[in-house]
LODREN-186003 format. One record per residue (C-alpha): x, y, z; residue in three letters. Coordinates in steps of 0.05 Angstrom, whole numbers, padded with zeros to 5 digits, always signed. Example, Ala and Ser with C-alpha at 12.3 -4.5 7.8 and 13.67 -1.06 7.14 Angstrom:
+00246-00090+00156ALA
+00273-00021+00143SER
//
This chain:
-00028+00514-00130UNK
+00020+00536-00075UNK
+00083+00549-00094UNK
+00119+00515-00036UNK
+00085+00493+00024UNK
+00142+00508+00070UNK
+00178+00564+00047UNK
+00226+00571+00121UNK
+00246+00501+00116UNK
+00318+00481+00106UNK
+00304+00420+00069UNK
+00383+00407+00072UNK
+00379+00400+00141UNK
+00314+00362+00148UNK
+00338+00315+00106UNK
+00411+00302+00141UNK
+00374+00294+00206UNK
+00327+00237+00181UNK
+00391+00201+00133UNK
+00411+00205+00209UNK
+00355+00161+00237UNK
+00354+00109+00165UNK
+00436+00099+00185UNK
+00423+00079+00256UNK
+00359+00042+00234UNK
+00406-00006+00178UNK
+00455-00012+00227UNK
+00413-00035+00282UNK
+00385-00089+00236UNK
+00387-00160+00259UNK
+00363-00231+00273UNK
+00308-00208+00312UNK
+00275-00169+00263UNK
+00267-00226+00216UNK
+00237-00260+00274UNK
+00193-00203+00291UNK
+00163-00206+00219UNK
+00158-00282+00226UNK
+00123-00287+00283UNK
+00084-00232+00252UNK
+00070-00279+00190UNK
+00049-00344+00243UNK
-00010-00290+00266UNK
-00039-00290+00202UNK
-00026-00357+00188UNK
-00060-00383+00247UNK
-00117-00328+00237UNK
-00126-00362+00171UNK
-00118-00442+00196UNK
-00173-00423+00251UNK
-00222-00402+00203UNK
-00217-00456+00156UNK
-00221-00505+00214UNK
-00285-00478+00234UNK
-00311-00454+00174UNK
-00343-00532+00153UNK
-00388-00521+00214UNK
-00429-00468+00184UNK
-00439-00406+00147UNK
-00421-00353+00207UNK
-00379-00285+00217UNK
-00319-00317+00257UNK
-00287-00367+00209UNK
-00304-00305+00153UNK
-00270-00259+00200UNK
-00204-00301+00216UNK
-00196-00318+00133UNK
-00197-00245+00115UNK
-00149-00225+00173UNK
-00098-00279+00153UNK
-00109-00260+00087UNK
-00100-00184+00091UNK
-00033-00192+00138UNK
-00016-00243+00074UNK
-00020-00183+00037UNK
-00008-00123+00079UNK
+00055-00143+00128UNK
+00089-00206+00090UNK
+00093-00191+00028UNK
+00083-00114+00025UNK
+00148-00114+00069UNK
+00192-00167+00039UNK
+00181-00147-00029UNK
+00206-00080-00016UNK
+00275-00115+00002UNK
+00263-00107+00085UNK
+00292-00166+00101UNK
+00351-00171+00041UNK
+00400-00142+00083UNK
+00390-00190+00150UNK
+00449-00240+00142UNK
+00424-00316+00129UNK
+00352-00295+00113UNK
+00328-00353+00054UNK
+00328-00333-00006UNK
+00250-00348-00013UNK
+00245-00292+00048UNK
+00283-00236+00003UNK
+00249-00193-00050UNK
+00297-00239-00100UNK
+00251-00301-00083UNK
+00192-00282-00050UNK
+00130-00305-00091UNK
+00175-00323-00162UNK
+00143-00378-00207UNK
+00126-00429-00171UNK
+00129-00403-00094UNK
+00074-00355-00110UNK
+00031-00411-00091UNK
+00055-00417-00022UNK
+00078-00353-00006UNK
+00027-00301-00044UNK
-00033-00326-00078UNK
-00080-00273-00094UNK
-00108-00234-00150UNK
-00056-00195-00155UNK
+00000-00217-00191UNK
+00077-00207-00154UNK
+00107-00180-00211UNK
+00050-00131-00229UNK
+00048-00108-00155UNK
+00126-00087-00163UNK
+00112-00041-00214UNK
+00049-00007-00190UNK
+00065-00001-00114UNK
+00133-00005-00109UNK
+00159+00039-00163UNK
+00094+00080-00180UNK
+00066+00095-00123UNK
+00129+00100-00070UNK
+00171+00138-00122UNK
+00113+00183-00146UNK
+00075+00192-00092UNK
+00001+00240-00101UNK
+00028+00255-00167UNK
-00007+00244-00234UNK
+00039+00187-00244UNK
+00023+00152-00177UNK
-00047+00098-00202UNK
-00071+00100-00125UNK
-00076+00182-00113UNK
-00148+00176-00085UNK
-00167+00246-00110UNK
-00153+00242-00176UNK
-00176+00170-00191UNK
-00248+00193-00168UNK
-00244+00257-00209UNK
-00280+00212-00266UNK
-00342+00221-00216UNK
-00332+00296-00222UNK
-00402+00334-00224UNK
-00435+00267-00212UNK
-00492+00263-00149UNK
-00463+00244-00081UNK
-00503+00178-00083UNK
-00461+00156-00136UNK
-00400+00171-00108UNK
-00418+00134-00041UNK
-00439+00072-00083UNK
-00368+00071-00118UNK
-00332+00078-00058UNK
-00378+00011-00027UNK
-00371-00021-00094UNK
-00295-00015-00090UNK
-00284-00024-00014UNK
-00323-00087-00020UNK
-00285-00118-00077UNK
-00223-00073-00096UNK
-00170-00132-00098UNK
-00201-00157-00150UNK
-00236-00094-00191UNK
-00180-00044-00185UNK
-00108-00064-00151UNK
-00110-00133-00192UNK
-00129-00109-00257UNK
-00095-00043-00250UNK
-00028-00078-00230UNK
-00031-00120-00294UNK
-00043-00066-00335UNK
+00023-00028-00303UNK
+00058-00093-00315UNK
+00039-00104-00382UNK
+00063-00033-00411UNK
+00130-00042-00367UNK
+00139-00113-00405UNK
+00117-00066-00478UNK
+00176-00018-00459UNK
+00228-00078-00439UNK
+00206-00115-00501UNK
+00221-00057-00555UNK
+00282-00046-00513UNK
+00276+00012-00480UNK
+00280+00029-00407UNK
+00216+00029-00363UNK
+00188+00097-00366UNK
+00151+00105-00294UNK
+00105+00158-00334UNK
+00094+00113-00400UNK
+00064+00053-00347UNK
+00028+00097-00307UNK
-00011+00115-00371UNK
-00090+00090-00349UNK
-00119+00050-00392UNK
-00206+00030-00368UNK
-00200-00021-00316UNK
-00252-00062-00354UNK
-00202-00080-00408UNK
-00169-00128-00366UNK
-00222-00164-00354UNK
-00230-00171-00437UNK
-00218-00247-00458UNK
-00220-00233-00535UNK
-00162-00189-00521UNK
-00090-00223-00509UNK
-00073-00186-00455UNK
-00150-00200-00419UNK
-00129-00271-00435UNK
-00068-00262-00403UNK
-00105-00227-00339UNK
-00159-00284-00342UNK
-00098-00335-00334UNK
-00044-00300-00286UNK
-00092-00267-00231UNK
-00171-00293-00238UNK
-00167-00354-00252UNK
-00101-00386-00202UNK
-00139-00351-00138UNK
-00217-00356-00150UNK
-00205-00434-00165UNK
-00164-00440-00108UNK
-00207-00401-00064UNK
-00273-00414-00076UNK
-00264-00489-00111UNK
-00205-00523-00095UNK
-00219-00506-00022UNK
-00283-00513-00015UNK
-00277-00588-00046UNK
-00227-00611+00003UNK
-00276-00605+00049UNK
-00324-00661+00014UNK
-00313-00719+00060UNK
-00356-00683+00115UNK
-00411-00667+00063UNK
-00443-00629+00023UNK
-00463-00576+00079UNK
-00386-00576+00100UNK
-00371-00555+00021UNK
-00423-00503+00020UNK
-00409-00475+00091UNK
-00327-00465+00074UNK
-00346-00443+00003UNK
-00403-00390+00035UNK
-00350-00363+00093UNK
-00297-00358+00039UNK
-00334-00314+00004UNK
-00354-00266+00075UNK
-00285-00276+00089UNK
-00270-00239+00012UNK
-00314-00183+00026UNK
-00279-00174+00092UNK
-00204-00177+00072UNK
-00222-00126+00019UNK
-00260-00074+00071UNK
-00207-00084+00116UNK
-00146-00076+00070UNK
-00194-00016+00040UNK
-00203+00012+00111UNK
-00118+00015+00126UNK
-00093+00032+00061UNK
-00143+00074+00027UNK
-00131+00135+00075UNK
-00064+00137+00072UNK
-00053+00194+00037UNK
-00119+00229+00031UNK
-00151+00284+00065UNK
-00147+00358+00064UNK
-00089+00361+00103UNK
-00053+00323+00052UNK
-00007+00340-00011UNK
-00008+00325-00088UNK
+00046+00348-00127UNK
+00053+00355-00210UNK
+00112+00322-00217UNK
+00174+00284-00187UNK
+00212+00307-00133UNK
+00285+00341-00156UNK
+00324+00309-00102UNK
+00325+00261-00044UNK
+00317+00326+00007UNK
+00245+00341-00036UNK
+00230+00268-00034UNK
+00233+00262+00036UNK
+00192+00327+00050UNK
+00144+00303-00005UNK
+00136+00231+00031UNK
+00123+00266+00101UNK
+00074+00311+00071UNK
+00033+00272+00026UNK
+00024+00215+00086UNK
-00004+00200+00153UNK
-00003+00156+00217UNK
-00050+00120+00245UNK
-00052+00099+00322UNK
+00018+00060+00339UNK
+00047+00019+00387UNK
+00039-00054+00407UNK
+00047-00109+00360UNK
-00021-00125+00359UNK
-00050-00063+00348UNK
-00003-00054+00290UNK
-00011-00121+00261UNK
-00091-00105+00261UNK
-00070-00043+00220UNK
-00035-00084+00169UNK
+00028-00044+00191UNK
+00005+00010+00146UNK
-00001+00062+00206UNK
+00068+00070+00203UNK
+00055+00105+00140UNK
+00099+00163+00142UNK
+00165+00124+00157UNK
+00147+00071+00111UNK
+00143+00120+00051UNK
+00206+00154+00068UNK
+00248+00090+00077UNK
+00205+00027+00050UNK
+00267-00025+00057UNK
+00256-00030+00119UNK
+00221-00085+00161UNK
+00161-00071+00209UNK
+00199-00072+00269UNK
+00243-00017+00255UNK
+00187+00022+00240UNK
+00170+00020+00312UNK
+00232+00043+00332UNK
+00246+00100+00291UNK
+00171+00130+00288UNK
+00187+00174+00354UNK
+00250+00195+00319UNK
+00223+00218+00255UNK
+00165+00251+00292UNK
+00212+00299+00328UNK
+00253+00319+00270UNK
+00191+00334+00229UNK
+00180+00371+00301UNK
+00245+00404+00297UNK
+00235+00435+00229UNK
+00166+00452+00231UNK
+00143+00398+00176UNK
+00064+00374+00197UNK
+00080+00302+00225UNK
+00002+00280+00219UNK
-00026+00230+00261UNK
-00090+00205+00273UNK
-00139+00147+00298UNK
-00156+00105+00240UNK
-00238+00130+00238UNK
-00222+00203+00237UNK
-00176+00183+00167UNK
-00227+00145+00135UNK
-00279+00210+00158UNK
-00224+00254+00114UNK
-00221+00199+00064UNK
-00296+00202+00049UNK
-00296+00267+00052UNK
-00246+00268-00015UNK
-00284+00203-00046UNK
-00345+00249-00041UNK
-00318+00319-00065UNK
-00335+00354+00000UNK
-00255+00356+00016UNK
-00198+00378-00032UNK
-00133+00358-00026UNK
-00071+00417-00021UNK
-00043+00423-00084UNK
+00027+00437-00079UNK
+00093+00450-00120UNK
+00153+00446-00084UNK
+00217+00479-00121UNK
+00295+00456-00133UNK
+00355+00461-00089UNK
+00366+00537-00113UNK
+00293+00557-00117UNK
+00278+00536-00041UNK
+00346+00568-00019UNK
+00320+00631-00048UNK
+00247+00627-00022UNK
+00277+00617+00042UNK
+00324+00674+00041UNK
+00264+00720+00026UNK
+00224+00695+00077UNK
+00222+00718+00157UNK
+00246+00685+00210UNK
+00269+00627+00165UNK
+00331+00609+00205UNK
+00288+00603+00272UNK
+00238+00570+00239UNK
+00296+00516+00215UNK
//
């Protein structure tokens, strides 16, 4: 394990310049960004009304196609975004359009209706895995989850990764999310504060799925049961006044359009922080400077630029900058990517950015044990001071 990855760097500095960039960014927020992410959220609305106008017709890779894309953007841009608080602090937003209302009780129905439950999907993404990133503590570090598969042939390994590319909403980020939730509700319920390390405890995924158990029950009830009847019954039966063929066809492309959303949500999230040019770390960060260094170096870019091209990517290209500051909305993202890329520049941190295919090449690569990840520790304010110090050329490097 390396000691510190980047013993010149003034991580004082570094992380003054990008507080820099996140001031201008929050002051620069405005009207238009909540229309950006609306207009944003009437792409994959339509994407989604297209398909299930066509998809009565017959069984056939459009409709399929246009469901999943609506549904990932569902997923990946609306409510990935606005549950992180990006559009709380835009003046007259709705209530329901805040991370206060977004998908609670009843409006999960219209605005999030998925396997995964809203609540459990705070706990495992937002505080897990943002605040612990590619630590032990963070449920989605690639590397370690397919450690289990350690020794095992490479055929298995590639059948995992299928298995769970074609169906991971469902097998791992739904039951995995309830599991987080559950143990945060165990904490609140003997009255003592949520312990990010005490959730992230793993339990098998396969006891969520458990109906003799109360909390399988509970899973069975809150995530299974609300989406697969709505998906793939209630749905499909609206469609009964054109026939029987018309039921089948929408009930058939639902399901293509299920295997899609999951290989594309798979395909832009997934790589996001795997590859052997990417950190894990064995424990939290000791201040904000660390954090931001951390976030930089445990993530990477895709392609950017163009709302459509970044709306394909879920958003999720923007990886780096939405790790270091996730309250922000989508739009800002764009604007402050070039920004953050020269300060990482400046300091000599590795800003890394590449086309979507060459990520999921490094992401295999871990899944299958022919890549490692860097294993890294970086060190408190007076440890890195000192390694710096002692090392040459530290103040040019800077």
């Amino acid at each position: 394990m390396r000691s510190d990855p980047l013993p010149h760097l003034d991580y004082d500095a570094f992380a003054a310049d990008l507080q820099a960039i996140r001031a201008e960014a929050i002051a620069s927020l405005g009207p238009e960004d909540e229309a950006h992410l609306r207009k944003l959220e009437r792409w994959g609305r339509a994407s989604e009304a297209f398909g299930y106008a066509t998809a009565w017709i017959a069984p056939n890779p459009i409709s399929a196609a246009a469901i999943a894309i609506g549904s990932t953007a569902r997923w990946a841009i609306v409510t990935h975004h606005v549950s992180h608080g990006a559009m709380d602090r835009i003046p007259g937003v709705p209530k329901e359009f805040t991370s206060k209302g977004f998908a609670k009780e009843r409006r999960r129905l219209v605005d999030w209706l998925d396997w995964i439950h809203p609540d459990a999907w705070h706990y495992e993404h937002n505080v897990l895995h943002h605040y612990r990133t590619n630590e032990p503590a963070d449920p989605d570090l690639v590397e370690q989850n397919f450690e289990r598969l350690e020794g095992a042939p490479k055929a298995l390994r590639w059948a995992a990764a299928a298995f769970f590319a074609c169906t991971w909403k469902w097998t791992y980020y739904a039951p995995n999310t309830w599991q987080v939730l559950r143990r945060a509700e165990r904490d609140k319920a003997a009255g003592t504060p949520v312990s990010p390390d005490r959730i992230a405890n793993p339990d098998p995924l396969l006891d969520a799925f458990d109906p003799r158990t109360e909390e399988g029950r509970g899973f069975w009830r809150a995530c299974l049961l609300p989406y697969g009847l709505t998906r793939f019954v209630a749905l499909p039966a609206l469609f009964a006044p054109l026939g029987p063929w018309a039921v089948f066809s929408v009930w058939a492309n639902s399901l293509g359009a299920e295997v899609l959303t999951n290989l594309h949500s798979f395909a832009v999230i997934t790589p996001n922080h795997a590859g052997d040019d990417m950190h894990r770390f064995d424990r939290k960060p000791s201040d904000r400077a660390e954090f931001y260094v951390r976030q930089v170096l445990s993530s990477v870019n895709f392609s950017t630029g163009g709302d459509l091209r970044d709306f394909l990517h879920g958003f999720l290209n923007y990886q780096i900058e939405h790790h270091l500051w996730p309250d922000l909305p989508p739009s800002a993202y764009q604007r402050v990517q070039p920004k953050v890329k020269a300060v990482c520049e400046k300091h000599g941190v590795p800003y890394v950015q590449e086309p979507l295919h060459r990520r999921l090449a490094q992401l295999l690569g871990i899944v299958t044990g022919e890549r490692r990840m860097q294993a890294s520790r970086t060190r408190d304010k007076h440890e890195r001071r000192t390694a710096r110090e002692a090392t040459p050329g530290a103040a040019a490097g800077a």
